[in-house]
C-alpha positions as YAML, in Angstrom:
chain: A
units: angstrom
residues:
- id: 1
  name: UNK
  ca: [-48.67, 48.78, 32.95]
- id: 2
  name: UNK
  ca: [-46.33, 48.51, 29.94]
- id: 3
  name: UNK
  ca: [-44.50, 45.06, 29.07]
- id: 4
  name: UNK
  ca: [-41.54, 44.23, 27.25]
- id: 5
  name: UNK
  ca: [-42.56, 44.05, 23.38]
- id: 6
  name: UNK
  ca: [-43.23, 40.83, 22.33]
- id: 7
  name: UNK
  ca: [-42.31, 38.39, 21.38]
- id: 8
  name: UNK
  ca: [-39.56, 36.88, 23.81]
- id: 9
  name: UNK
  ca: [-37.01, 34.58, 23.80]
- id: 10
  name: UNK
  ca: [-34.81, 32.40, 25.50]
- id: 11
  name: UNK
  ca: [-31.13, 31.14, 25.33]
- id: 12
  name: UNK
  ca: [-29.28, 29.07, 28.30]
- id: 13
  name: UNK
  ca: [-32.45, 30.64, 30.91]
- id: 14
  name: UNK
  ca: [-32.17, 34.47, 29.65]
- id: 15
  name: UNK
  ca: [-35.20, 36.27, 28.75]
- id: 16
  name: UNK
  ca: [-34.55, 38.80, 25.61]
- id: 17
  name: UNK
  ca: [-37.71, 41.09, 24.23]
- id: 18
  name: UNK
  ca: [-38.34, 41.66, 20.67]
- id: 19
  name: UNK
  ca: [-35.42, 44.55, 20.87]
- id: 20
  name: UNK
  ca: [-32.86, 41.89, 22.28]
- id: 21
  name: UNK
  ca: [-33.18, 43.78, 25.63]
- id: 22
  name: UNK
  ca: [-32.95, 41.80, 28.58]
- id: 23
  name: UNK
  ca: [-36.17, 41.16, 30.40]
- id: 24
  name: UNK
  ca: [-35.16, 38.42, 32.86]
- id: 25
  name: UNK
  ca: [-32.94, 35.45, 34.06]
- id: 26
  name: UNK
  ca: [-34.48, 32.36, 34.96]
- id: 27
  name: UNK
  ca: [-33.00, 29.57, 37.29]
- id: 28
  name: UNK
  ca: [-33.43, 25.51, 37.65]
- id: 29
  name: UNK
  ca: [-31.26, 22.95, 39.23]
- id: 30
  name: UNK
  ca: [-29.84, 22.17, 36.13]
- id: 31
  name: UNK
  ca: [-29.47, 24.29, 32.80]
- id: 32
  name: UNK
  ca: [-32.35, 22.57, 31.19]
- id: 33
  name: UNK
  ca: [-34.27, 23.45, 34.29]
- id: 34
  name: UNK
  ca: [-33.45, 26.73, 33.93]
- id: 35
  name: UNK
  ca: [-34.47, 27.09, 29.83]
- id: 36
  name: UNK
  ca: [-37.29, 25.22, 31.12]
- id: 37
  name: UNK
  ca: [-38.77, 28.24, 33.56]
- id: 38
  name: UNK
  ca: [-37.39, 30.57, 30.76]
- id: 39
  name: UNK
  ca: [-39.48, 29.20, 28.10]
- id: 40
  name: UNK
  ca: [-42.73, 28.95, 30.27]
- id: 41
  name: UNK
  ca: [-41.46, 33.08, 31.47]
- id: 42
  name: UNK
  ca: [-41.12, 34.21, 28.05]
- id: 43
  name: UNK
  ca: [-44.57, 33.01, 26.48]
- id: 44
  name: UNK
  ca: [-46.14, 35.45, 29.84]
- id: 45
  name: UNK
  ca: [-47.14, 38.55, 27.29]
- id: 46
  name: UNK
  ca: [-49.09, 35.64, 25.08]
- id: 47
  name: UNK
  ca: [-50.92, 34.15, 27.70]
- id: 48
  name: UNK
  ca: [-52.37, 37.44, 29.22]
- id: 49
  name: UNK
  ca: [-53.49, 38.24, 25.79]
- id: 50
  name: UNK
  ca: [-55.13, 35.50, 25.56]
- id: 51
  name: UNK
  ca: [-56.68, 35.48, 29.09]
- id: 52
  name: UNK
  ca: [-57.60, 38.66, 28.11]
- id: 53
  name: UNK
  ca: [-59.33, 37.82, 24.85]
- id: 54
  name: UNK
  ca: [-61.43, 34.71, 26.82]
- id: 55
  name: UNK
  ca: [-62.04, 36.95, 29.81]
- id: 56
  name: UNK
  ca: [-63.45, 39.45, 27.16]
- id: 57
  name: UNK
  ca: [-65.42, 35.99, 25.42]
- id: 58
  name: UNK
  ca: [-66.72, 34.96, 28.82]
- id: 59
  name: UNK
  ca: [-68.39, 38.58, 29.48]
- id: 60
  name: UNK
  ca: [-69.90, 38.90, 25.87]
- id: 61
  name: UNK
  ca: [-71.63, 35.52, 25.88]
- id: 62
  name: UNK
  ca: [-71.95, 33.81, 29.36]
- id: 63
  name: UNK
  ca: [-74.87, 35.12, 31.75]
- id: 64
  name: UNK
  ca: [-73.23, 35.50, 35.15]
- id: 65
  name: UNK
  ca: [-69.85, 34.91, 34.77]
- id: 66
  name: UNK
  ca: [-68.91, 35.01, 38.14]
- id: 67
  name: UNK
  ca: [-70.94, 32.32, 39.28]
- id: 68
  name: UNK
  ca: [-67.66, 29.72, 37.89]
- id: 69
  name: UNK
  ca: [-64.81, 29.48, 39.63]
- id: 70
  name: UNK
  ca: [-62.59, 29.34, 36.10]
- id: 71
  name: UNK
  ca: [-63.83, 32.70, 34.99]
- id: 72
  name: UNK
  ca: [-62.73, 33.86, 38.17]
- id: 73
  name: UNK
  ca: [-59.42, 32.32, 38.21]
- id: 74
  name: UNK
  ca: [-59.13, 34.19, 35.15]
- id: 75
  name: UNK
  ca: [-59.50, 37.51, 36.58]
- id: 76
  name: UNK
  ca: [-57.12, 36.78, 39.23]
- id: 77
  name: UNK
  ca: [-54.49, 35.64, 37.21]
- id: 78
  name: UNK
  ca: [-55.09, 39.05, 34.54]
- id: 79
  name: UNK
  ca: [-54.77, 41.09, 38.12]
- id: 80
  name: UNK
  ca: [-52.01, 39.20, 39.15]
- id: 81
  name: UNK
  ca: [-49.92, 39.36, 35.78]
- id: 82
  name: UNK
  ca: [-50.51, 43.32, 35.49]
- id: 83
  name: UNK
  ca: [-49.49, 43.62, 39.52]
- id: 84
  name: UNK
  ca: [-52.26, 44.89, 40.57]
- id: 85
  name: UNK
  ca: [-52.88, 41.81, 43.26]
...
C-alpha cells in the first residue's frame, strides 16, 4: 500500500507530504486541538517504520513471540496502519 512520502508536516491542522501535497485535515475543539491531532497524524509513516523495524527485532531474537500480548499489539497496529484490518 503506498503512503505519502515522508516526511509530513503540519500548519493550523493540515497535513502536507514531503511534495507539499495535501495528505489530510485534522480537527480539535480548538485550533491547538486541531495542530495537536495533526502533529500526532503526520509522524504516522515514522511510527510504522519503526513498528516495523521492532516487529522485525522481536522475530529475529525472541523465541515465541506471540506468546506477549505487546508483540501482538504490534502486529495489529502494522495491519491496521496498512488497512488491511
Amino acid at each position: 500500500m503506498p503512503i505519502s512520502k515522508a516526511p509530513w508536516t503540519t500548519t493550523h491542522g493540515w497535513i502536507y507530504d514531503v511534495d507539499g501535497e495535501l495528505v489530510g485535515i485534522c480537527w480539535g475543539k480548538t485550533p491547538e486541538e486541531a495542530e495537536r491531532n495533526a502533529q500526532l497524524a503526520s509522524v504516522s509513516p515514522e511510527m510504522l517504520k519503526a513498528l516495523g523495524g521492532a516487529k522485525w527485532l522481536i522475530d529475529s531474537f525472541v523465541f515465541n513471540p506471540a506468546y506477549y500480548k505487546e508483540y501482538l499489539d504490534i502486529c495489529v497496529a502494522i495491519k491496521k496502519a496498512r488497512g488491511e484490518e
